[in-house]
DOPASE-329161 format. One record per residue (C-alpha): x, y, z. Coordinates in steps of 0.1 Angstrom, whole numbers, padded with zeros to 4 digits, always signed. Each point is the difference from the previous one (the first is absolute). Example, Ala and Ser with C-alpha at 12.3 -4.5 7.8 and 13.67 -1.06 7.14 Angstrom:
BEGIN
+0123-0045+0078+0014+0034-0007
END
This chain:
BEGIN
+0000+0000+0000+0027+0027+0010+0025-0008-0024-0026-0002-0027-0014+0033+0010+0042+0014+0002+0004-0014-0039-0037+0022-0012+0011+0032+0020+0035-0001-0026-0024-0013-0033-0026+0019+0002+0018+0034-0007+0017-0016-0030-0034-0012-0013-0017+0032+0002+0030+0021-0015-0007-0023-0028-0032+0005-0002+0004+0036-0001+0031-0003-0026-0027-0019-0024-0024+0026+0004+0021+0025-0007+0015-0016-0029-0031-0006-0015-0016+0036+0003+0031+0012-0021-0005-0028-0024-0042+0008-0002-0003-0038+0007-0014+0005+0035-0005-0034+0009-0010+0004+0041-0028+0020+0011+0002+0018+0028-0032-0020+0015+0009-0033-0012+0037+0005+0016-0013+0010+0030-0025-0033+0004+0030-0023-0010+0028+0012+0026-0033+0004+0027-0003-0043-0009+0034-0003+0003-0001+0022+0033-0024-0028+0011+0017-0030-0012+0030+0010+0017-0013+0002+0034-0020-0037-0005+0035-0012-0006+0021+0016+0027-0033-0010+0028+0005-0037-0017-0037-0001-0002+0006-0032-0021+0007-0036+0004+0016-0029-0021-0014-0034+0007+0027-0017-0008+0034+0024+0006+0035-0006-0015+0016-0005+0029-0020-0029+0008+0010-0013-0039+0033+0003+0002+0001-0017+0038-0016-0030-0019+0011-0005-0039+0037+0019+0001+0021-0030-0022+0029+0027+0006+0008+0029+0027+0012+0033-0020+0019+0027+0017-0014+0035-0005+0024+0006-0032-0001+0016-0033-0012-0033-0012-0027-0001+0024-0015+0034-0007-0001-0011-0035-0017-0034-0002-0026+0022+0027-0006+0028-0023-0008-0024-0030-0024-0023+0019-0016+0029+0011-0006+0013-0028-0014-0038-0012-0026+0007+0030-0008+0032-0012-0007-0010-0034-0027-0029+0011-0014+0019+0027-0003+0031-0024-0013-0020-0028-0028-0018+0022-0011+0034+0018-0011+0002-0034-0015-0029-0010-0024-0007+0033-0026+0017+0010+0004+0003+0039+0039+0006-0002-0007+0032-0027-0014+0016+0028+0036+0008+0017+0015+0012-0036-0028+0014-0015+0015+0036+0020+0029-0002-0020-0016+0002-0030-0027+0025+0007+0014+0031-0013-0011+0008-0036+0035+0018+0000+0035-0015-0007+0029+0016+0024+0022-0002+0025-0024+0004+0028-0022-0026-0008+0028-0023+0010-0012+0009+0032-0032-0015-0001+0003-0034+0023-0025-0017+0018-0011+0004+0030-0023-0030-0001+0021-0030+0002+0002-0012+0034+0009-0038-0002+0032-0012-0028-0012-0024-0015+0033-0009-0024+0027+0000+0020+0001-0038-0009+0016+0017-0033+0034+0002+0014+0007-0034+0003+0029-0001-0026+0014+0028+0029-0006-0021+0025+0012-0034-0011+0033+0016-0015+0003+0015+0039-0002+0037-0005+0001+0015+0032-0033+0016+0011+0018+0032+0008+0013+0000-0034-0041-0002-0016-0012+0026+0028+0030+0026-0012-0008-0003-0040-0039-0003+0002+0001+0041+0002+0029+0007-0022-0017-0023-0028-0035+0018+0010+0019+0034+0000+0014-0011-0037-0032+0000-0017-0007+0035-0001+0021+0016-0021-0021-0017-0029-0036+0015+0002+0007+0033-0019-0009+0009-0040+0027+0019-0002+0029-0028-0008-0007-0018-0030+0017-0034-0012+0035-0009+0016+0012-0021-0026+0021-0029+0007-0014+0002+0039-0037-0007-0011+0016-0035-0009+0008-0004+0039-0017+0025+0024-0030+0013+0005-0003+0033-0018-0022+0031+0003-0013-0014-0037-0016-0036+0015-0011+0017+0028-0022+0027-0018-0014-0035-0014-0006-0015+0032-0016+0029+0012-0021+0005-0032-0039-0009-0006+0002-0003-0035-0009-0036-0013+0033-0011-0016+0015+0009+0034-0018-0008+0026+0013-0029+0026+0032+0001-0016+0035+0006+0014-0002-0010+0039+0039+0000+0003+0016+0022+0025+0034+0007-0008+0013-0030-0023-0025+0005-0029+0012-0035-0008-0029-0022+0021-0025+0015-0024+0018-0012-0033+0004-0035+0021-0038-0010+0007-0014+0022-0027-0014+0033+0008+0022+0025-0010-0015+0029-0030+0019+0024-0015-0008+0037+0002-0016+0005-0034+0006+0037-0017-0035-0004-0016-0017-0008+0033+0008+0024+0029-0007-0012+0031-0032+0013+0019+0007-0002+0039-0020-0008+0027-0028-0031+0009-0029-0009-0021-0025+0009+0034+0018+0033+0006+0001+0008+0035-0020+0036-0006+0018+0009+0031+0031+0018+0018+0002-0016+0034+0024-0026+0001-0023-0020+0028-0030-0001-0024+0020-0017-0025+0018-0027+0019-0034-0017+0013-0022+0010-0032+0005-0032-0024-0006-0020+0036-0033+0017+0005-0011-0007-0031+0010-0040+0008-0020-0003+0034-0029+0023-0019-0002-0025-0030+0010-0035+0023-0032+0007+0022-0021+0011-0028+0007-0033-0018-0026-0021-0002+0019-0034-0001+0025-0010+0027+0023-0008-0029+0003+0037-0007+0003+0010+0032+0032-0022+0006+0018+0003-0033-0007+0032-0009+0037+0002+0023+0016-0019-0027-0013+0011-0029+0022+0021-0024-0001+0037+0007-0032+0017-0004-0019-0033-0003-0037+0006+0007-0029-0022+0004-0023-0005-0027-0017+0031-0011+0011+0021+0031+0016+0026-0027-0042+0009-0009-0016-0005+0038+0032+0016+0021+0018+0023-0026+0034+0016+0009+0018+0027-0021+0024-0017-0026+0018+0012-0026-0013-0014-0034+0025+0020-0024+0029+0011+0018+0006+0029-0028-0029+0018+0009-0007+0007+0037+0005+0030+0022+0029-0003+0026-0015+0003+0037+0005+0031+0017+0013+0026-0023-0026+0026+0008+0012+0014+0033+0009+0033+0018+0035+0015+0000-0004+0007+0033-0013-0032+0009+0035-0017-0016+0020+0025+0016-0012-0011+0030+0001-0039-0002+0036+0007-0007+0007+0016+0028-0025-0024+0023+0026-0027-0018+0031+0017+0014-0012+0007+0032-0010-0039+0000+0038-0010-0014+0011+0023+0026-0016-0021+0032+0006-0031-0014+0039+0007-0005+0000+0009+0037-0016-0030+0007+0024-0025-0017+0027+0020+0010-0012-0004+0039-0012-0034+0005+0026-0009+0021-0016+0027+0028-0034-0002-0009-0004-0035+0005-0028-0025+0001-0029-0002+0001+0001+0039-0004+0018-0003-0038-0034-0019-0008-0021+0030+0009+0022+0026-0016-0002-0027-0034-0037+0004+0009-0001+0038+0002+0018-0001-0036-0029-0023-0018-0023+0024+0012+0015+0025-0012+0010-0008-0039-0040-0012+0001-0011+0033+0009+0019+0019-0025-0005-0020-0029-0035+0000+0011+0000+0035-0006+0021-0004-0033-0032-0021-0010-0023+0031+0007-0019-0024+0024-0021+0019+0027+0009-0027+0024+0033+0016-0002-0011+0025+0028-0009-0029+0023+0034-0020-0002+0019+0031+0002-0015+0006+0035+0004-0036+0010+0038+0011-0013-0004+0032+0025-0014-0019+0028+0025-0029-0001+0029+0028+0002-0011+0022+0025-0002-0036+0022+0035-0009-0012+0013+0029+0012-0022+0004+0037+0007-0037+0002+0037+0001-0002+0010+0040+0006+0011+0001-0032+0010-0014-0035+0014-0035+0008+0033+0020+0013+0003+0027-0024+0002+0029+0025+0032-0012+0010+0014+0007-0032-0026+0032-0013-0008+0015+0036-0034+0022-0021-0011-0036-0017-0031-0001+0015-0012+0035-0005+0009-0007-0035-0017-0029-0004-0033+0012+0018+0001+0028-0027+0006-0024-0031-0027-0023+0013-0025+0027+0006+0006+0021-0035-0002-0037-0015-0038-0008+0014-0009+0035-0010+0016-0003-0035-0024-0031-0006-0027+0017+0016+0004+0030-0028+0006-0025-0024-0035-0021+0001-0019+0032+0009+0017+0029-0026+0020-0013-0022-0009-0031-0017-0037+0017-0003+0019+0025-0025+0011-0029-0018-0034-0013-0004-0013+0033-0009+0037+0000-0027-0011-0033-0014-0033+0005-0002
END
């Protein structure tokens, strides 16, 4: 938990610069490929995904430790070699477990977030589940485990090979030449990413673009076909919480709607999007029929209103750096409440992004659950130590935040009705 937390206070920086570098760069091109209010909802999921992983809300059933103890035929030293034969069966995990988030209806729930943005950049990287609590394919590193690769080895390159697979979701590299033989490029992974018919479901590899080529579903980016990003049943939403249980709503919806118990226990299994028999006409959910022609979700918004989900985003980064970077102090079962306090918060902000009206309510739980924080424990988790005027500061932000939504719900998205209209 600590150390994890220690390695995202040093990334996230880089990521964001990054980001920033990309937006930049594509301003001065006139190829602006990230929104300010799509960039905003994908480093908000990645704000959330990050703290799931550092509280280690998530279990594996069957862990690699417990592998290795069992099946090792050799015992590797933590070498070169080691790190090596780790990083590449990894990345043979990665491929399956990728491919079959795909392919199976239940498991799409915990990727569908990935593939929600109808944009292709950088920050959509950042969009990780939040919804998978249980590993289910850990049983996928048994070539690690039998060759005896030291379960400190797998924990160290799990992140790097996970931190590796962002540079390539950006439209502004084209094809690599010789290293689209070997790697993944930013060329298959515009593929992957794309709904178009001759590309979707293709190109599951994560780094070694080789495993598709191997079992046969790797797809060329076509010049005559430019990829179309984002997933057939568009999320129509900015709040990265929404979109991580969405596909499983749907699921319970349609398994207790069924009217056969076959249904209701394979529709689990089925391929993605698998519905019963003519659920599509009794129980219809917006789907994209020609992915040419349909309007992107959320373009019609106020400048002020994106102004200020950027800065409710920095504010956000800003709490949740302190909190990674003080784990150690804060400790259990307090860290827990402070992950908490962060859910809350990206949900009430995106809210507002959404131009929901329920915004004003979870902004207040947002206001309520602060002011307790800080009555409960005399202050930030510790931060007056290091900003003696924190807490006046923070009363102010979190009182000027409830009133911005307030203004919000009440003034300013009426204008934009009255606009649109």
């Amino acid at each position: 938990m600590e150390e994890y937390g220690k390695i995202l206070v040093v990334v996230m920086p880089i990521f964001l610069l990054l980001i920033a570098i990309e937006k930049i760069y594509g301003h001065f091109k006139g190829q602006d490929t990230a929104p300010y209010m799509d960039t905003v909802s994908s480093v908000s999921s990645g704000m959330t995904n990050s703290v799931k992983d550092v509280l280690g809300i998530s279990v594996s059933i069957l862990t690699y430790e417990w592998l290795e103890a069992h099946i090792a035929l050799f015992h590797l030293e933590a070498n070169v070699w080691a790190y090596i034969i780790a990083f590449i069966c990894i990345d043979f995990y990665g491929y399956w477990s990728h491919r079959w988030a795909h392919q199976i209806n239940f498991l799409w729930n915990k990727h569908a977030i990935h593939h929600s943005s109808e944009e292709f950049n950088l920050a959509c990287a950042l969009r990780q589940t939040i919804s998978s609590f249980v590993n289910l394919f850990t049983f996928l590193l048994i070539p690690a485990a039998v060759l005896g690769v030291p379960s400190v080895v797998i924990a160290v390159t799990l992140p790097i090979h996970l931190f590796l697979q962002f540079w390539y979701h950006t439209k502004h590299i084209k094809k690599m030449g010789f290293l689209e033989k070997i790697l993944v490029t930013p060329s298959h992974h515009r593929v992957h990413h794309a709904i178009n018919p001759e590309y979707i479901d293709k190109n599951h590899s994560q780094i070694f673009i080789f495993w598709d080529k191997l079992f046969g579903t790797f797809q060329e980016e076509l010049d005559a076909v430019p990829p179309v990003f984002g997933i057939t049943r568009p999320a129509q939403t900015w709040n990265p919480i929404r979109i991580n249980f969405q596909h499983l709503g749907l699921l319970i919806s349609d398994a207790w709607r069924a009217e056969n118990w076959k249904d209701k226990l394979t529709i689990w299994f089925k391929p993605t999007g698998w519905r019963p028999e003519n659920f599509e006409e009794k129980y219809p959910v917006t789907k994209i029929s020609d992915v040419y022609h349909f309007e992107k979700y959320g373009t019609q918004h106020s400048k002020k209103l994106m102004y200020w989900s950027i800065f409710q985003a920095l504010v956000t980064l800003l709490l949740i750096t302190y909190m990674y970077d003080s784990i150690g102090t804060i400790g259990l079962p307090h860290v827990f409440v402070y992950g908490a306090f962060i859910f809350v918060t990206v949900y009430s902000y995106t809210e507002l992004m959404d131009a929901r009206k329920t915004a004003v309510f979870w902004e207040a739980l947002r206001f309520l659950f602060a002011m307790g924080l800080l009555y409960f424990y005399g202050d930030w988790f510790g931060l007056s130590n290091l900003l003696p005027v924190s807490t006046f500061i923070l009363i102010g932000y979190f009182s000027i935040s409830l009133a911005m939504s307030i203004y919000f719900v009440a003034v300013d998205f009426e204008k934009e009705k009255i606009v649109l209209a």
